[in-house]
C-alpha positions as CSV (number, residue, x, y, z in Angstrom):
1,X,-40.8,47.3,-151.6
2,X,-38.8,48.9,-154.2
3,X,-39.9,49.2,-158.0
4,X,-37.0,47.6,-159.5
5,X,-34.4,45.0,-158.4
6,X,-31.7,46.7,-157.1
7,X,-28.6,45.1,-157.8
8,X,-26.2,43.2,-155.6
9,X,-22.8,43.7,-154.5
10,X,-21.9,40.4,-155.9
11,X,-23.8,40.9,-159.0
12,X,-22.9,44.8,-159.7
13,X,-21.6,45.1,-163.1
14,X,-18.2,46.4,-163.6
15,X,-18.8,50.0,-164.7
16,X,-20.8,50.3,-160.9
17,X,-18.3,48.0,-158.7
18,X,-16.4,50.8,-157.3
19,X,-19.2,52.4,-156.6
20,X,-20.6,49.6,-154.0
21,X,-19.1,49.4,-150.6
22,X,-17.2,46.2,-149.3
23,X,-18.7,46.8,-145.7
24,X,-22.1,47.5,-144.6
25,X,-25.1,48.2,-147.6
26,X,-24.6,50.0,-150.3
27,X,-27.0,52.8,-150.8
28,X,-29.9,51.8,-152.7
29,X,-29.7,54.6,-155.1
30,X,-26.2,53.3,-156.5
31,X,-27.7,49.6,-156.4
32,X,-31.1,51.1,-158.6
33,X,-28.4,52.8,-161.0
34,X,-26.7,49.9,-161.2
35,X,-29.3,48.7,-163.5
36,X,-27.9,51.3,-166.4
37,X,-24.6,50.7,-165.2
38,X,-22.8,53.3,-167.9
39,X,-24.9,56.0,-165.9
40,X,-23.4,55.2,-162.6
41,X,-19.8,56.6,-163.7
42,X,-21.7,60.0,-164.5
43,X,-24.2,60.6,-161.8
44,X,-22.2,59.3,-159.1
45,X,-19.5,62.2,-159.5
46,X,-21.9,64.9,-160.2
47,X,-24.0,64.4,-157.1
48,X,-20.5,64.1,-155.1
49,X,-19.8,67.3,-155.9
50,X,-23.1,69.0,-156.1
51,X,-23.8,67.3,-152.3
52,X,-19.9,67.4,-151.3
53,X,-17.8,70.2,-150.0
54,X,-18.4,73.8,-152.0
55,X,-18.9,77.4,-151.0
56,X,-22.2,76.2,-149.3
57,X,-21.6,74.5,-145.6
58,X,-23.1,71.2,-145.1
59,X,-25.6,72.9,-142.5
60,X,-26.9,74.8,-145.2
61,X,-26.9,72.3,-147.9
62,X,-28.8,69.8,-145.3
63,X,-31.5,72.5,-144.6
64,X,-32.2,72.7,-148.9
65,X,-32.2,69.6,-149.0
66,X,-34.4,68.1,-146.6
67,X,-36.8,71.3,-147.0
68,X,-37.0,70.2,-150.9
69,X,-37.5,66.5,-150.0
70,X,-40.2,67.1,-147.8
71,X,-41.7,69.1,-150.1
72,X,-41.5,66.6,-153.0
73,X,-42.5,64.1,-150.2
74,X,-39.7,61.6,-151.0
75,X,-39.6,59.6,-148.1
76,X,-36.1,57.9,-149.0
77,X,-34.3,61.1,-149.0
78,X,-36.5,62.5,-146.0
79,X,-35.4,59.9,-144.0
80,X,-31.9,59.5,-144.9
81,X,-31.5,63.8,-144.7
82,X,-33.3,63.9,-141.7
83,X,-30.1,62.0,-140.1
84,X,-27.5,63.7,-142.4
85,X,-29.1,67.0,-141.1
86,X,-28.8,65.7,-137.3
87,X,-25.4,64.8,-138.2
88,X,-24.7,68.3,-139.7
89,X,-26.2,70.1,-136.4
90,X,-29.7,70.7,-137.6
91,X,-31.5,70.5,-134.4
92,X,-34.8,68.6,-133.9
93,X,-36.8,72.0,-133.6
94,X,-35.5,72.9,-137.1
95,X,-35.9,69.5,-139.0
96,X,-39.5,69.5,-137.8
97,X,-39.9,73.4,-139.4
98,X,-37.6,72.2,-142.6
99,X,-40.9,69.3,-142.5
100,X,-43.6,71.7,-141.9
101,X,-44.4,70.7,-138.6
102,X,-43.9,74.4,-136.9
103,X,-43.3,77.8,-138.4
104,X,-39.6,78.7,-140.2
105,X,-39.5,82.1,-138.3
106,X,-39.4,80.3,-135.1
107,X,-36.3,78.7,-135.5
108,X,-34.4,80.0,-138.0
109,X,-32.9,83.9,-138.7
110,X,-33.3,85.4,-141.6
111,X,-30.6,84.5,-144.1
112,X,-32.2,80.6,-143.9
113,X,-35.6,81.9,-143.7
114,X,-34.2,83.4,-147.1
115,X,-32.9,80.1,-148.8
116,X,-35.6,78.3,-147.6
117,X,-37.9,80.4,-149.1
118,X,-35.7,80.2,-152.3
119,X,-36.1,76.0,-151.7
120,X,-40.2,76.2,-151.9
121,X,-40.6,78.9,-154.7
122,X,-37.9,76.5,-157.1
123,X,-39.8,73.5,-156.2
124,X,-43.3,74.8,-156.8
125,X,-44.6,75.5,-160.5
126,X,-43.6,78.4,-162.6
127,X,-40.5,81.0,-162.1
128,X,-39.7,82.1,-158.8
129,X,-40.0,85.5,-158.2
130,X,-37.4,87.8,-158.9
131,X,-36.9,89.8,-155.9
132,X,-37.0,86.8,-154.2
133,X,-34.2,85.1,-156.4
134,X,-32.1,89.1,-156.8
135,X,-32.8,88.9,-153.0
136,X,-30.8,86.0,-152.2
137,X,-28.2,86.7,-154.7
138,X,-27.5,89.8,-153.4
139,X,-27.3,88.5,-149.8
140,X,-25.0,85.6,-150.7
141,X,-23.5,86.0,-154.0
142,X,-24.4,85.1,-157.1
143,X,-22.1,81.9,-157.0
144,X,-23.9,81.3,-154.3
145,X,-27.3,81.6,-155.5
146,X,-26.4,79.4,-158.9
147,X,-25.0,76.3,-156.4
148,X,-28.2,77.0,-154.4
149,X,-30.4,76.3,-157.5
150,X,-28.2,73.6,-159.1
151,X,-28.6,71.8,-155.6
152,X,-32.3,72.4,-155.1
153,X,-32.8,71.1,-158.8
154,X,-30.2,68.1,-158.4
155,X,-32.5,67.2,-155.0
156,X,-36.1,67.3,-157.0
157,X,-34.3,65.1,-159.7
158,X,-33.5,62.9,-156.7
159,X,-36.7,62.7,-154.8
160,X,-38.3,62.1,-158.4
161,X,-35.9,58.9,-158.8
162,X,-36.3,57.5,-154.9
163,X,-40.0,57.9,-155.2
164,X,-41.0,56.7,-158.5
165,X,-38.6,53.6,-157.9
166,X,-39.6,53.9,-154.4
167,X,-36.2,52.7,-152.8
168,X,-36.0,51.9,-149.3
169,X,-33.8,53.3,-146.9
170,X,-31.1,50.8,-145.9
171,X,-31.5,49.0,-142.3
172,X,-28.8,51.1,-140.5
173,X,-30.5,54.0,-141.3
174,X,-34.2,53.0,-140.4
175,X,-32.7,52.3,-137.3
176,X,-30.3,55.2,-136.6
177,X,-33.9,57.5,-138.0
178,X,-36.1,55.9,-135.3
179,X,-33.3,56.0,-132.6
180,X,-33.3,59.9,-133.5
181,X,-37.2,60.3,-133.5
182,X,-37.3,57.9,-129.7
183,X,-34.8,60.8,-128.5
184,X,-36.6,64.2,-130.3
């Protein structure tokens, strides 16, 4: 049960409209936002592009960020990643490393070893550690590295949103999640 009332297609207010689809549910973060509805115009293009097309493939971006969900334990955005990263190729092995449930080095190379390692020391307290940070940059770029952070910030700030206001995941996707977990 969610925190808040999250608003209604027929009910969203005009600043949020555009935002809500005609068919099937719209998401509930857009409905939650809807409740401020002169924030929906800025967030809503700002996580399009931070989560949209960009120097980072969807693979990679779907690895940071259900790694960072799971770490943040945001169920919403675990759930709804975990079939965004299916849909992106993630395999099942490497979701369930990305959750904690088997060892990175197993299923990944390397360079994601590398960004995923960039993923937990961001998320945990304190700076990261600079050869870990230099060592990323250097491997990818630096515009790399500075989307890499912007997204793996933009994700906490999500899972901080979906948990506190503890939004559900919409019923297509609870049922696309546990079609995914019946079939590994």
């Amino acid at each position: 049960m969610s925190a808040i009332d999250l608003i209604a297609s027929a009910d969203a207010p005009v600043l949020a409209r555009r935002y809500f689809v005609s068919d099937g549910e719209t998401s509930p973060i857009v409905r939650a936002l809807a409740q401020v509805p002169e924030l929906v115009p800025a967030t809503m293009p700002f996580l399009a592009q931070i989560l949209g097309p960009s120097q980072i493939d969807l693979r990679t971006k779907e690895l940071v960020i259900l790694r960072v969900s799971a770490l943040a334990q945001c169920d919403y955005c675990v759930g709804a990643h975990t079939l965004a990263a299916a849909d992106a190729g993630v395999s099942g092995h490497e979701r369930a490393a990305l959750r904690g449930e088997r060892p990175l080095a197993e299923v990944f190379g390397p360079e994601e070893v590398a960004i995923i390692e960039l993923c937990d020391a961001v998320w945990a307290e304190g700076e990261p550690d600079a050869r870990l940070v230099e060592g990323v940059g250097a491997r990818l770029g630096d515009h790399v590295l500075v989307e890499l952070v912007l997204l793996i910030g933009a994700t906490l700030m999500l899972n901080r949103f979906c948990t506190t206001l503890r939004l559900p995941l919409v019923a297509a996707s609870r049922e696309r999640l546990a079609a995914l977990e019946d079939h590994g």
